[in-house]
C-alpha positions as CSV (number, residue, x, y, z in Angstrom):
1,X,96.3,-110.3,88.5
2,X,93.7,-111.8,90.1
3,X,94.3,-115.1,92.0
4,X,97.6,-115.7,93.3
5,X,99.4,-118.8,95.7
6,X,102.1,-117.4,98.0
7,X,104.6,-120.4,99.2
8,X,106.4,-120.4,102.2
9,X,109.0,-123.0,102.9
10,X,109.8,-124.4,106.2
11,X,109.9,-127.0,108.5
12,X,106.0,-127.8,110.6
13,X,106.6,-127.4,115.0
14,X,108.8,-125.3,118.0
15,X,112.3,-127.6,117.3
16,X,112.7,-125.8,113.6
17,X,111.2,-122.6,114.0
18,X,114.2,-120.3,114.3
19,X,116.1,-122.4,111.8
20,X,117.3,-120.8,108.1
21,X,115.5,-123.2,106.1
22,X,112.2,-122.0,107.6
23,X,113.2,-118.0,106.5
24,X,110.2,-118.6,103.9
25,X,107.5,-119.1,106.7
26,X,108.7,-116.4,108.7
27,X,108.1,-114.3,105.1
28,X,104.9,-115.4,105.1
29,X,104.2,-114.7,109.0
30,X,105.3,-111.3,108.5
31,X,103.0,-110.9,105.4
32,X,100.4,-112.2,107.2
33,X,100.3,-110.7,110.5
34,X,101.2,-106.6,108.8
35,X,98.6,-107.1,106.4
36,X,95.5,-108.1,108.4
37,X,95.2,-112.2,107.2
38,X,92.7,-113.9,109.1
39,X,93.9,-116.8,111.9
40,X,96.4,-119.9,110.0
41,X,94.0,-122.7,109.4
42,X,94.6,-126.3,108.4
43,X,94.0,-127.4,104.6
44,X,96.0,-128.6,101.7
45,X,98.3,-131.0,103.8
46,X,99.6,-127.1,105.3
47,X,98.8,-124.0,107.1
48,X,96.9,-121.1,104.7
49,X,95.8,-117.5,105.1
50,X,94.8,-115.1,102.8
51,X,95.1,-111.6,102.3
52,X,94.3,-108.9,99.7
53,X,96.2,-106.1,97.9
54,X,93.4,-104.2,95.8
55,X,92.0,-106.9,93.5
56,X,94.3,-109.1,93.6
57,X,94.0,-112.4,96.0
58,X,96.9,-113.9,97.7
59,X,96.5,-117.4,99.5
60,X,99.2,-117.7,101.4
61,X,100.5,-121.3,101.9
62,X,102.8,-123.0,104.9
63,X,102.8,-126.3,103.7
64,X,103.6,-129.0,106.5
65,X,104.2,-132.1,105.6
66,X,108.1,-131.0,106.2
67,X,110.3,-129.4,103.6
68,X,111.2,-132.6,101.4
69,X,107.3,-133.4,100.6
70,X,106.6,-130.0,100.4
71,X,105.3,-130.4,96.5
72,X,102.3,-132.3,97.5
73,X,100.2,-129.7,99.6
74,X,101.5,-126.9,96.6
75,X,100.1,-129.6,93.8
76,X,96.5,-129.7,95.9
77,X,95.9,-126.4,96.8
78,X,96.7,-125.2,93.1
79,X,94.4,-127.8,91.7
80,X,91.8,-126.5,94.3
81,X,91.5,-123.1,93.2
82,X,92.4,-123.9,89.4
83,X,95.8,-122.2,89.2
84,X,99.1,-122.6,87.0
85,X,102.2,-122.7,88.3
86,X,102.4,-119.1,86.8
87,X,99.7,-118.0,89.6
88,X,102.8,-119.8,92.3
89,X,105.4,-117.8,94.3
90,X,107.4,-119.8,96.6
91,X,109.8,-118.0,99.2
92,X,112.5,-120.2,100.4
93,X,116.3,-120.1,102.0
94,X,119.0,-119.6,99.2
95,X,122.2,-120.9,100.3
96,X,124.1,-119.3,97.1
97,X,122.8,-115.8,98.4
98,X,124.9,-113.6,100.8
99,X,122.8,-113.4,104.1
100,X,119.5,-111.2,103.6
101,X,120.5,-110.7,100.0
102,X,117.1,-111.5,97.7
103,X,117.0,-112.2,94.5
104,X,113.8,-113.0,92.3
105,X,113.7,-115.6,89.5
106,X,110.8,-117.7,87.4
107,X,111.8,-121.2,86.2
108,X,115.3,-123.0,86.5
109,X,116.5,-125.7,88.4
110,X,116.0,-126.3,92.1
111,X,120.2,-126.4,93.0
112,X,119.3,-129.0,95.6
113,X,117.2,-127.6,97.8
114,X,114.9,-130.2,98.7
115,X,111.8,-128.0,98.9
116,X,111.4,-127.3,96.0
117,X,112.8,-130.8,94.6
118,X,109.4,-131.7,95.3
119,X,107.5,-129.0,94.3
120,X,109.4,-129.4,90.8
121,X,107.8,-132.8,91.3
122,X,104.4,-132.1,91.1
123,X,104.0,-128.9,89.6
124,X,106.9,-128.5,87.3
125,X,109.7,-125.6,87.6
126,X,107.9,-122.7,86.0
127,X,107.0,-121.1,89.2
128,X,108.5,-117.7,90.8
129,X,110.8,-118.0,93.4
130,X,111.7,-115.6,96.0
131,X,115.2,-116.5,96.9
132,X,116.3,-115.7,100.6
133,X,119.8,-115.7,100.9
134,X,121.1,-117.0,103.9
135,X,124.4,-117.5,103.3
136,X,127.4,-121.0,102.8
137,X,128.8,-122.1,105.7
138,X,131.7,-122.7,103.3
139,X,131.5,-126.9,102.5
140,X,128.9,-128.8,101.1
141,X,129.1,-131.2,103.9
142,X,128.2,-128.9,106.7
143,X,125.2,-127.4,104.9
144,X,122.6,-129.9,106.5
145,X,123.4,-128.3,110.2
146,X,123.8,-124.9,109.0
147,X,120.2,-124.6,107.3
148,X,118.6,-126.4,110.8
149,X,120.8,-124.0,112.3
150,X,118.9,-121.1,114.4
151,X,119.9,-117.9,113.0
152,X,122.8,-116.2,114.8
153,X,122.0,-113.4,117.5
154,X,124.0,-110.8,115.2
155,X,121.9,-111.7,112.5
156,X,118.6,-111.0,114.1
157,X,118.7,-106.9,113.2
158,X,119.4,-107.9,109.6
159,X,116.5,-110.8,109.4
160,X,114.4,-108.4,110.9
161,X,114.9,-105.6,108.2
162,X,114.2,-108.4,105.5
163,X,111.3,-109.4,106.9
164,X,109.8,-105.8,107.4
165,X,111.2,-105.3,103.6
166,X,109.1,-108.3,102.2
167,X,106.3,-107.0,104.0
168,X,106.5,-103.9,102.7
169,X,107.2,-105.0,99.2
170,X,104.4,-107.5,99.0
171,X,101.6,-105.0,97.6
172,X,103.8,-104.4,94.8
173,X,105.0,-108.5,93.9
174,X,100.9,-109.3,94.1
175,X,100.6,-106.4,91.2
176,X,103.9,-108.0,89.1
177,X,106.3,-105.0,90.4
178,X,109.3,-106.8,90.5
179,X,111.2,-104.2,90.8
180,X,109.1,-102.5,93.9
181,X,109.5,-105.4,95.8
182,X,113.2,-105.3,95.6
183,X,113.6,-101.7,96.5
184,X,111.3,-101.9,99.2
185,X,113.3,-104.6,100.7
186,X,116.6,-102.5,100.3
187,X,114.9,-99.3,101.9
188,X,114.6,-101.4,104.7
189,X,118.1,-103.0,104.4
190,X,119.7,-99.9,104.3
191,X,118.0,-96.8,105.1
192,X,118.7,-93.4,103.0
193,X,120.6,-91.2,105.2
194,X,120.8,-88.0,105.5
195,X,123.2,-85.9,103.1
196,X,126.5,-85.0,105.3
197,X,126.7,-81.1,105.6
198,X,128.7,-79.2,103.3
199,X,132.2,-78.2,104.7
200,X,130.5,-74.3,104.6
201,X,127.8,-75.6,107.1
202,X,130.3,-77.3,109.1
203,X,132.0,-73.7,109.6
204,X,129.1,-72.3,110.2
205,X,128.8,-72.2,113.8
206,X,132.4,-71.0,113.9
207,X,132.1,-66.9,114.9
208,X,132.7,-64.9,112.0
209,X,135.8,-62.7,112.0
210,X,134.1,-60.7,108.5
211,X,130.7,-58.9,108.9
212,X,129.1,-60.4,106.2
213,X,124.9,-59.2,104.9
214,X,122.4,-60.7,107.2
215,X,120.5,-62.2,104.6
216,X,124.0,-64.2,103.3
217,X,124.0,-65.8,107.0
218,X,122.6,-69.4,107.8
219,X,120.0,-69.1,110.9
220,X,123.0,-70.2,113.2
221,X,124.8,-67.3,112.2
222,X,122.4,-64.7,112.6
223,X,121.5,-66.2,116.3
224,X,125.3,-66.2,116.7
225,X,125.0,-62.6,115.3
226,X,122.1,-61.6,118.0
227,X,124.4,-62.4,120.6
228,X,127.6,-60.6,120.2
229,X,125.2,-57.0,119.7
């Protein structure tokens, strides 16, 4: 697909770091860091790496002129490298999501969030967006402190599977596998687990009050069977 602008939405230094609305740089950290980008370096009004899935290229972009400008370092670093907003997918918190949830969509409105008010701004809405749920605290008027809000402790196992999930996923959203992506985020969110025994291998460590064939016995039965001769 060749070149290809990764957006991560947050808030630039220590005091924000931990806070919801920056779940789109921590995205990008993980990406970064599991997938071998070189060192963060300053450019486009932001942070950028870059890292590469086969043949396609994926700058990855922390933009930090904080999250309501965030449009203007997105506008110059695609008008660097001569991309549409097609080439764009921006990760940021999604307050309309249940925590950890993640949903993909291309085009629409911004719902408020501020980030990408502004990058609706400068580049127009036809973008992808990776949407991060994090959850409502339940009225509109407490949503400013619950997005620059750390994360809850009992959240971190769950933020921690999403993050290993994007990760995992992002080979396949740099080759237009929507789907992949998704699934490889809810592998991580919840694991497969192993079948639960049938009620016949529950028994089966029970001793047998029948002689049955040897060969109709599960291995626990014939060591059970070894004994008792």
């Amino acid at each position: 697909m060749g070149t290809q602008l990764w957006v991560g939405l947050g808030n630039p230094g220590a005091k924000y770091a931990g806070n919801r609305h920056n779940v789109g740089f921590m995205a990008l950290d993980r990406i970064a860091s599991d997938h071998g980008a070189a060192p963060w370096r300053s450019k486009f009004q932001g942070e950028i790496g870059e890292v590469r899935f086969g043949s396609d290229k994926v700058i990855l972009l922390k933009p930090m002129t904080f999250m309501n400008l965030s449009g203007q370092s997105v506008g110059e670093a695609m008008r660097f490298h001569k991309l549409e907003p097609g080439d764009v997918t921006v990760f940021h918190d999604e307050l309309d999501l249940a925590p950890f949830k993640t949903r993909l969509k291309t085009g629409g409105g911004h719902a408020g969030h501020n980030g990408l008010r502004s990058i609706h701004q400068h580049i127009g809405a036809d973008y992808a967006r990776v949407r991060l749920g994090i959850g409502h605290p339940g009225h509109k008027d407490r949503v400013s402190g619950y997005v620059l809000s750390d994360f809850a402790k009992a959240e971190a196992e769950g933020l921690d599977d999403l993050l290993r999930g994007i990760s995992d996923g992002a080979p396949k959203l740099a080759a237009g596998d929507r789907p992949g992506f998704l699934n490889a985020i809810a592998l991580r969110a919840a694991p497969a687990r192993p079948p639960k025994p049938k009620p016949a291998q529950r028994e089966a460590a029970k001793p047998e009050t029948t002689a049955e064939p040897e060969e109709a016995l599960s291995p626990i039965q014939r060591l059970a069977a070894k004994f008792r001769r």
